[in-house]
C-alpha positions, 0 to 999 in steps of 0.5 A: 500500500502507498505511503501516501495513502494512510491517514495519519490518527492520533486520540486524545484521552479524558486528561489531555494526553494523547495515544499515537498517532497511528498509520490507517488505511482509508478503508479501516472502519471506526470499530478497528480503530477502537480496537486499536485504542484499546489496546494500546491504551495505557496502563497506568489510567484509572479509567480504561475500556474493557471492550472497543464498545467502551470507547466512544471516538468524537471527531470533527465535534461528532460521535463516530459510527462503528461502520464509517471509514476513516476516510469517511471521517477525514472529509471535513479536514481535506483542506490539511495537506499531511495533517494528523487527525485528531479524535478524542476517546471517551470512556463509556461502559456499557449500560448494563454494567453500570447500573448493576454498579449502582445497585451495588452502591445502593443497597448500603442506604437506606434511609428511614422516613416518618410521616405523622397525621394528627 
């Protein structure tokens, strides 16, 4: 594959620093880029995906789908000759483990109420 075909990325995490960037191909899809997030994510973050389903990746002020390429998402920048693109990851667990989570949290409270008619 050429050179000069690969779309330079790199991802900005929740604290400001950044992962990569890394070399795609127009063709890759937003899910392997996730993949590759996440496995090269660093380990000493308190904050960190267990799954690619985890990771939301924002570029261009949108949330991107998991079937867009990256040379779908790079459209808006067409005007940065040999720029690296910058998408930030966000970290979001999956619904179900969080609400078990806070079941977990609630169960320790509880609170006593008193009602008296006179």
């Amino acid at each position: 594959m050429p050179e000069e075909n690969l779309i330079e990325v790199k991802f900005r995490l929740f604290d400001g620093s950044d992962v990569g960037p890394f070399r795609f191909s127009p063709a890759s899809t937003v899910a392997m880029l996730k993949d590759r997030i996440v496995a090269e994510w660093p380990k000493d973050k308190k904050i960190a995906p267990k799954a690619a389903n985890d990771v939301k990746l924002i570029s261009g002020g949108k949330i991107l789908e998991n079937n867009k390429t990256v040379g779908q998402c790079k459209t808006p920048f067409g005007e940065l000759p040999n720029g690296v693109i910058t998408m930030h990851a966000v970290v979001q667990p999956s619904v179900g483990k969080s609400k078990s989570e806070k079941k977990i949290d609630e169960a320790p409270k509880k609170s006593i109420c008193a009602c008296a008619i006179m």
